[in-house]
N, C-alpha and C positions, 0 to 999 in steps of 0.2 A: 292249431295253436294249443299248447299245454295250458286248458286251466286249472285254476288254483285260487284259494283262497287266501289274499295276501294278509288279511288282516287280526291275524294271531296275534301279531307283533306290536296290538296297537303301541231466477233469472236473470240466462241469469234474470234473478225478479228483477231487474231494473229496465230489461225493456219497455215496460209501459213508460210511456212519457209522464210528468211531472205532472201535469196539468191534466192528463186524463182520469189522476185521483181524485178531481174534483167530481163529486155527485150529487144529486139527489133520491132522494128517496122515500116513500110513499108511507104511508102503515098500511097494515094489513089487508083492509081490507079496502082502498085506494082512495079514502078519502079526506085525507090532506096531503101536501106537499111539504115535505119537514127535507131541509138543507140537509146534510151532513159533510162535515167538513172532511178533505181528502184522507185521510189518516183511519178512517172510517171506512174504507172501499170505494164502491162506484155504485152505477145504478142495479147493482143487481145482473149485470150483462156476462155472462162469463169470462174469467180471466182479464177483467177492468180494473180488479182491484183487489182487494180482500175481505179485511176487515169492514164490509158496509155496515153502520152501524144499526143498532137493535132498537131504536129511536122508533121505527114504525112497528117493532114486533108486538108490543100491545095497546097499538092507537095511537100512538104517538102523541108528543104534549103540543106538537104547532109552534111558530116562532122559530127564529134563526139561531142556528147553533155562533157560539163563541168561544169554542174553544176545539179541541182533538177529541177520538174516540176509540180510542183501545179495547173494547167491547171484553176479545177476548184474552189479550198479553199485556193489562197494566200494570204497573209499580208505584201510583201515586194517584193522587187527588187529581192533582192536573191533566192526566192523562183520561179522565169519564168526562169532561167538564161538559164534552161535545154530545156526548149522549143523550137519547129522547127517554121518558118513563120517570124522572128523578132517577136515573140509574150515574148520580154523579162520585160515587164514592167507589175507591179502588179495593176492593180484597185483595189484601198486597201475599194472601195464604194459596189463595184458588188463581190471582192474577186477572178474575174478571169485574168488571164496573158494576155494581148494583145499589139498589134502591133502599134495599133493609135489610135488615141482619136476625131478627124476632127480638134484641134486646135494645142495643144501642138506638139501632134505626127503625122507626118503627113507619107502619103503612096507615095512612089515611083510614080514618071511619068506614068501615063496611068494609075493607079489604084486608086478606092478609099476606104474610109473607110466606112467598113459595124457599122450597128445597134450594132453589136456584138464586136466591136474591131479588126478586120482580115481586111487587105488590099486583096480586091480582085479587079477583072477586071470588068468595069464598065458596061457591058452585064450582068452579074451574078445578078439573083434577085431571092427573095422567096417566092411569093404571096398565101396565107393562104387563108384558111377558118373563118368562123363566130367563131371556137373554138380555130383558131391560128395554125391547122394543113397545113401546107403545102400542097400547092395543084400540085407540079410541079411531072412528074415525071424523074426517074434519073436511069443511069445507073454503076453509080461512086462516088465516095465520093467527090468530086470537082462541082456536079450536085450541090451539099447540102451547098456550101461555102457560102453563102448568109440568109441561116438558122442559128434561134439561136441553142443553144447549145441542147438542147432538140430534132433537128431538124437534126444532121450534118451529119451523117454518113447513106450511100444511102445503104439499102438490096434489092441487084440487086434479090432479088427471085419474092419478091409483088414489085420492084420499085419505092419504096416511101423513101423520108428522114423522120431519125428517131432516139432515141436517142445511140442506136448499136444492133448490131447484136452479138450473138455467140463467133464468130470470130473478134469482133473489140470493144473493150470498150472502146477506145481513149478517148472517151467523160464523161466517167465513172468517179466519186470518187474510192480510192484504197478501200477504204469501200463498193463498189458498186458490185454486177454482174449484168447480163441482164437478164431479164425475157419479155419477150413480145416485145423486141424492146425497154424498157424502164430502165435507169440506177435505179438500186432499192436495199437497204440498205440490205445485206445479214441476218443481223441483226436487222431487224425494230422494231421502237421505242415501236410498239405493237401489238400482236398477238392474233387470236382465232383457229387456229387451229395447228397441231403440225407439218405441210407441209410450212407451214407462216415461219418454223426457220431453211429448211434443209440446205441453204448455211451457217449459224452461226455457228463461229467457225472452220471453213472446212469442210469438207465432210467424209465420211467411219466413221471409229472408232477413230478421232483423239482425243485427250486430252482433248483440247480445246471446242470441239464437244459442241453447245449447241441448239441439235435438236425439244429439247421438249417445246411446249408452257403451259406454270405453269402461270395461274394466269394472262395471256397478257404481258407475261415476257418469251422471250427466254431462254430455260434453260436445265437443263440436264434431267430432266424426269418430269413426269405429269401423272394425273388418267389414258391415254392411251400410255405413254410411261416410260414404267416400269422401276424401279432399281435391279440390281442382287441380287440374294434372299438374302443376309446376308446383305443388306442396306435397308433405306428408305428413303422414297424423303419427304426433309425439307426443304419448299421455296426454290422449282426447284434441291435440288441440294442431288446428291445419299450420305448418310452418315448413316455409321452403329450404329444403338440406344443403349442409355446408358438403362437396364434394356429392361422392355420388348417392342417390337414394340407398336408403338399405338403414339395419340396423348400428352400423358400426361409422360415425362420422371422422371427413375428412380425406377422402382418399378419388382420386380424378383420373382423368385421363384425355383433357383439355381445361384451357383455363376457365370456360366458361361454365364447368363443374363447383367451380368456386365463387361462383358469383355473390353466394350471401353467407359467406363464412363471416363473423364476425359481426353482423347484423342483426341477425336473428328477426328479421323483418320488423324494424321497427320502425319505419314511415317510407311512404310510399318515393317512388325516385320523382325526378320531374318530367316524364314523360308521362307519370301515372301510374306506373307500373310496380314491382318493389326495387326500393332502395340496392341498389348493390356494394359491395366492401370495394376492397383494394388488396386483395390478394390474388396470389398465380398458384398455376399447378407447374411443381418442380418436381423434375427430374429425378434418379439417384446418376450420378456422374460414371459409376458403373453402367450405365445403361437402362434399358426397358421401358417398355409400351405404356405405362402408367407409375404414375406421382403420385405426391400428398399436398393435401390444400395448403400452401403458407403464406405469411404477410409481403407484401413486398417492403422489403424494409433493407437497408443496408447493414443497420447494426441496432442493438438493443435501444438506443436514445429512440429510434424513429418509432417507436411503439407509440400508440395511442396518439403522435404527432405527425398525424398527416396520414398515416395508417390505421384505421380502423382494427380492432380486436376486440371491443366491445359495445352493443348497442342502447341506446340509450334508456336508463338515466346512468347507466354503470359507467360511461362514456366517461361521465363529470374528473374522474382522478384514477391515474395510472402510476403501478407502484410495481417499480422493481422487485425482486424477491428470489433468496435462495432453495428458502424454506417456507411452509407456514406458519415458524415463528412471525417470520419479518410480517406477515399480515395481520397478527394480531389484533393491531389498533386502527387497519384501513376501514373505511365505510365511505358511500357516501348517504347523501341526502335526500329520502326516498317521502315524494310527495302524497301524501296521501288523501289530501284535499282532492288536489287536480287529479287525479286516478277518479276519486266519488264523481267527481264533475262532469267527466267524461261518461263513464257508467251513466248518468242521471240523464246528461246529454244538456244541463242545465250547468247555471251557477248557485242558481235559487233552490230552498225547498220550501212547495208551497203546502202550506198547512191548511188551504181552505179559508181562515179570515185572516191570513197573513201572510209572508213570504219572509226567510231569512236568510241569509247569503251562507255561502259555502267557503270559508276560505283556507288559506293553505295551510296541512298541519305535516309537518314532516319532522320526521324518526329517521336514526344513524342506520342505515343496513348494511350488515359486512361485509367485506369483500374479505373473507380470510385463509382463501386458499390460493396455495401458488403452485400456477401450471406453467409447465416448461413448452415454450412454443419457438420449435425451430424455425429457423429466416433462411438461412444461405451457408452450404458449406460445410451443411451439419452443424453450426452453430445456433445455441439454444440459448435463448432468454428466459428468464422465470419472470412472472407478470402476477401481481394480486386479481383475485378471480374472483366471483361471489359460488360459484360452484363447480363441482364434478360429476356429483351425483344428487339426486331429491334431495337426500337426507338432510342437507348442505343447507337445503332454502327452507328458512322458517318464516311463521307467519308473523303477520303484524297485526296484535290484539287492537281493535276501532276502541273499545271503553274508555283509556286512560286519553285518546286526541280529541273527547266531544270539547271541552275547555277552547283547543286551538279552529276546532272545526268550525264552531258557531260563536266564535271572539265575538264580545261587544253587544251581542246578539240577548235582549231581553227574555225571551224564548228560549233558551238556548237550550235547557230540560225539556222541552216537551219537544222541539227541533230532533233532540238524540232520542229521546223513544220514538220517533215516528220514526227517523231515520233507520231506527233498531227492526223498527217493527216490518219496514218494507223490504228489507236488505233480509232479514235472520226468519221474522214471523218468528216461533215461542222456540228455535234451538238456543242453547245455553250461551255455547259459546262465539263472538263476536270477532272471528279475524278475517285478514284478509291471507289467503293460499297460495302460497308458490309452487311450482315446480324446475329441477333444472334442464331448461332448454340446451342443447348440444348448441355452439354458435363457433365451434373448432373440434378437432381431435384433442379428445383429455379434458376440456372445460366445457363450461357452460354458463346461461345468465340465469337466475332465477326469472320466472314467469309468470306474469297469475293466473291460477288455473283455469279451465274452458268455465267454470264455474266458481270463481272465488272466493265464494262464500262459505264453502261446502270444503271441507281435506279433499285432493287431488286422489287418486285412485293410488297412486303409488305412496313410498314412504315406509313400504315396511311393516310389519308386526309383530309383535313380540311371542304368538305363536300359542294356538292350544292346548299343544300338549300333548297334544294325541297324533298316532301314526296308526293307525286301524284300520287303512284303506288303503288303496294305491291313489296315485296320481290321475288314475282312467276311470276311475268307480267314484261316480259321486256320494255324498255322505256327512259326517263332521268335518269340522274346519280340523284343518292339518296343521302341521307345525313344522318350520322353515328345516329343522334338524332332522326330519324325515329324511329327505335326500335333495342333493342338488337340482332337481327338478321343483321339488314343490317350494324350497328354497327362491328359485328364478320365479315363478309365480306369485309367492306372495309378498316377495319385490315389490312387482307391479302392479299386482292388487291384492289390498292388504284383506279386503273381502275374503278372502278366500281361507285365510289362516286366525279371520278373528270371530266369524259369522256361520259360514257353511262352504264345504267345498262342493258348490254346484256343478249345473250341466255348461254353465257360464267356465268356470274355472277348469273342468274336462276341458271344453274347448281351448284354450289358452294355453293349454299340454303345445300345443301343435306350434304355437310361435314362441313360448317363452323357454322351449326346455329344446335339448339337445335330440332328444327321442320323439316322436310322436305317439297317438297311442293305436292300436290295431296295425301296427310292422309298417304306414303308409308312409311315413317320414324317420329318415333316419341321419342326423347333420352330423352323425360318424362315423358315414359309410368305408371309410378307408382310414389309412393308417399315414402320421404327417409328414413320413420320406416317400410317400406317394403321389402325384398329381392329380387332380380329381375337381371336382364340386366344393365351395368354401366350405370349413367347417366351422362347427361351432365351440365355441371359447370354455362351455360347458364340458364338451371331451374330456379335456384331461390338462394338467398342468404346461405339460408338454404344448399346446394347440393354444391356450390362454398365453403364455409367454410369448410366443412367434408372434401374436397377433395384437399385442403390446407394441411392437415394433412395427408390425406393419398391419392395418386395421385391412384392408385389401383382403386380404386371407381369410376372415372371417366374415364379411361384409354375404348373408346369405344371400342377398337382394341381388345387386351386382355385382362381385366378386367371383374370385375363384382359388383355389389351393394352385396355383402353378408354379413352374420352378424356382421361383424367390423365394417361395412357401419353405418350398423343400429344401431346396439350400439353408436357408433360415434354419429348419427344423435339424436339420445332421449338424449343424454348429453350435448348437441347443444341450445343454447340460442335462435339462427334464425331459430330453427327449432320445435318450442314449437307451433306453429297454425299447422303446417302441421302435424306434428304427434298428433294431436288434432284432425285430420279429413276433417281440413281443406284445405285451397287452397295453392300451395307449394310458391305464394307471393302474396300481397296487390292486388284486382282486380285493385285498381287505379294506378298499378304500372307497369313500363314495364318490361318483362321478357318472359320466356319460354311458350310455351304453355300450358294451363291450362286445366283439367282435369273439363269438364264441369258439373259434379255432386258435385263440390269439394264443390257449396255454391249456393243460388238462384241469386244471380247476375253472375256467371260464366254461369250457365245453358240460362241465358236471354241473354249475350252478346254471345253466342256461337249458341243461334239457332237464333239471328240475322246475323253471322259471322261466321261461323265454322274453317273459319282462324284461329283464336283465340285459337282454344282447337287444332289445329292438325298442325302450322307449327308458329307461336311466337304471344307474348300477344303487340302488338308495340303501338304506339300513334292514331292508328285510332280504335284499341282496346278498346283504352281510352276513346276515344271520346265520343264510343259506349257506354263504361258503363254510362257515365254521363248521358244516355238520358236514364236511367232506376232507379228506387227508391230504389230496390234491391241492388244496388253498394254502394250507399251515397258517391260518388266520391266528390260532389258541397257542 
């Protein structure tokens, strides 16, 4: 292989049950018992809770809490009320409950106020290192009352303060367990391997469960963490394919390939099993061995009546359409209450001295794309859709429905910060995440993500900036306009183009891009008046058109290019050079990798480059040809 240096040119948290937020919790050093109410954590048990509150961190005052305890993410008064120490007042600057301020609030006789907000005794100090670790050492949690909060809770094993132990996450967010002595998001904002997500969601085989890291997105499976065999994993999340597996939906070769086109698995059937549609695998009247998944339906009225096309809640209203004007002003009614309720596994949230109801809060979601879904005859209906692609499913911001969520509800602020607090822990932003599931060829329903709290892995990015590496060299994040390649990848993980293009996103070369990297994959091994192996859409214009019409073709999973391909492709406008012998697109163009015999400028930019001909043709491709006569790129 020619090298070369390319780069000149630069759970879900709601697994835990409701009621396992309730706790107790000790002080320091175990000698009382002080309540704290669920919103506060648990007993200190790993991944029970979060937030346990700081009520025993130095001694705690005794007597039943009355209210919540946001230790470490409040907004208000309301939110400390539940705290032990007088730590009832919220620092709405730092977002933590404390006790004194050295002006406003001041500390009791003989004590003063720490760095941190705690009245302690004026002997208590916590002298650090050059990195801010504490240098004392302790035998108690009361050792540590002079540390900040990173620092509080003493593991008499190494005898150092730290941010908890095992047994004590007081100092934790309810989103938090402990790992190393350090409070750490069970759910982290991003992952590379699929150990990065075992506390998301909860632990064993919960519902919720989202163990697998897809794409630097906690999620429910990934290349090493598999889906049971009658599903497949579509952006993180197990769902059984409308026609045959693969990445391209829709396309069969019995009717029973079709069984959940249209469903999108959305309740189980009555045998137990999933739900199936109402669609066949049809024929072309020309002939051949395989079809495309369609509704059975006689003419466009029978859509959505009696024939499935969409799963629920998108089910509720079915709208003709020529264009996506006509969709404009479809939506329907998208519950957002009964979504939490289901997550919580409750109706109630209980706060520890009280319990509020959950009720229903629903927002307009649109359906304003229209997808053309053949029936019979080659006759095609357009149907309002809620998507085609991610881009399509937006989230739905929780802030603006606490009003509808906790109606009636006296509590109903301290209901929405807790409910904040166990759902988000201290992220900013509060929505719920779709992605669009494939549930036909050409459409899809939006989804919530394997993680809904969290943006889905896909979605796009608006891109670095930078091209200073290839697609095989990991490095800075890249940018979509580098080349068709890194383009498809940061599609589907937008990590890759906004953060760093890791050993994560190398890998992803191999399934999202047309080329692989080290010459081991190549999904443009021939040329589209050829017969061969599916190829991939990424090729070239030519291969993206054919496979518009018939997904089969492209389908790498189980498909194949065979002779409808190729017929397809010699009837094909963008396909008139390559079935000429030529290159399967413009050398001054970007696209798939190029077949370096295809012309004497492929063959000149490929034995400068063999990038080029064996994993994508991208802008430093270009570059290349322009420095040869061969190309006429200038």
């Amino acid at each position: 292989m020619n090298v070369k240096f390319r780069g000149a040119w630069a759970g879900l948290i709601l697994a835990v049950g409701v009621g396992a937020l309730v706790a107790a919790c000790g002080d320091d050093d175990g000698d009382s018992n002080q309540f704290v109410p669920p919103a506060t954590g648990g007993s200190g048990g790993e991944g029970t809770g979060g937030k346990a509150g700081a009520a025993g961190s130095t001694g705690g005052s005794g007597g039943a809490a009355t209210g919540v305890c946001l230790l470490n993410n409040c907004n208000a008064n309301e939110e400390c009320k539940g705290c032990g120490d007088s730590r009832t007042t919220c620092d709405t600057v730092k977002h933590t409950c404390i006790a004194c301020n050295g002006t406003t609030l001041k500390c009791p006789d003989g004590q003063i106020c720490s760095d941190f907000g705690t009245c302690i005794s004026s002997d208590k100090t916590c002298p650090t290192d050059s990195n801010g670790v504490p240098t004392i050492s302790c035998t108690m949690d009361s050792d540590c009352v002079a540390c900040d909060a990173a620092h509080r809770v003493c593991d008499t094993v190494k005898g150092k303060c730290v941010g908890c132990t095992p047994s004590n996450v007081t100092q934790c967010l309810q989103s938090d367990y402990c790992a190393d002595n350090k409070c750490t998001p069970k759910c982290p904002a991003s992952c590379t391997v699929d150990n990065d997500c075992m506390q998301c969601g909860g632990t064993g085989d919960s519902a919720n469960a989202a163990h697998a890291c897809f794409n630097h997105k906690c999620s429910k499976c990934s290349p090493t963490f598999k889906c049971p065999m009658d599903k497949q994993c579509v952006n993180g999340t197990c769902v059984p394919p409308c026609g045959l597996p693969g990445p391209e939906s829709g396309t069969c070769l019995t009717k029973e390939d079709c069984a959940y086109c249209g469903v999108a698995d959305s309740k189980p059937g009555a045998d137990g099993g999933l739900a199936t549609g109402t669609w066949d695998c049809k024929f072309p009247s020309s002939g051949g061995d395989r079809g495309t998944c369609k509704p059975s339906a006689a003419g466009c009225e029978d859509l959505g009546k009696g024939v499935i096309v969409l799963p629920e809640p998108y089910n509720q209203y079915t709208q003709l359409c020529s264009n996506d004007a006509n969709c404009t002003d479809v939506g329907i009614q998208y519950n957002v209450g009964k979504q939490i309720r289901d997550w919580l596994g409750s109706s109630e949230l209980d706060l520890g001295f009280a319990k509020v109801t959950i009720s229903d809060a629903s927002v307009t979601y649109g359906m304003n794309k229209c997808a053309s879904i053949n029936i019979i005859n080659d006759k095609s209906c357009g149907i309002c859709v809620p998507c085609k692609e991610d881009q399509d499913c937006k989230p739905i911001g929780i802030d603006p429905l606490f009003s509808d969520l906790f109606k009636g509800e006296a509590l109903a602020q301290v209901a929405a910060a807790v409910l904040i607090d166990m759902l988000y822990g201290d992220i900013a932003e509060h929505n719920l995440n779709f992605f669009c599931q494939p549930v036909a060829a050409g459409y899809g329903a939006c989804i919530p993500c394997a993680n809904p709290f969290t943006a889905c892995a896909t979605g796009g990015s608006t891109g670095s900036g930078n091209c200073d590496h290839d697609v095989c060299t990991a490095g800075t994040a890249l940018d979509p306009k580098c080349g068709d390649c890194a383009k498809a990848v940061c599609t589907n993980d937008a990590f890759c183009c906004s953060d760093e293009w890791d050993s994560v996103c190398v890998s992803e070369v191999e399934q999202y891009c047309a080329g692989g990297c080290g010459g081991t994959t190549n999904k443009c091994e021939h040329d589209p008046c050829t017969a061969g192996k599916a190829l991939d859409k990424l090729c070239s214009d030519c291969v993206a058109a054919v496979c518009t019409t018939d997904a089969f073709c492209c389908n790498t999973t189980s498909g194949d290019w065979d002779s409808y391909c190729v017929d397809a492709a010699k009837a094909e406008p963008k396909c008139a050079t390559a079935c000429a012998g030529g290159c399967a697109h413009p050398e001054c163009e970007m696209g798939g990798p190029l077949k370096s015999d295809c012309s004497p400028c492929a063959t000149a930019v490929c034995t400068a480059d063999d990038y080029c001909c064996t994993t994508d043709w991208d802008d430093l491709c270009i570059e290349e040809a322009k420095k040869h006569t061969e190309c006429k790129c200038n």
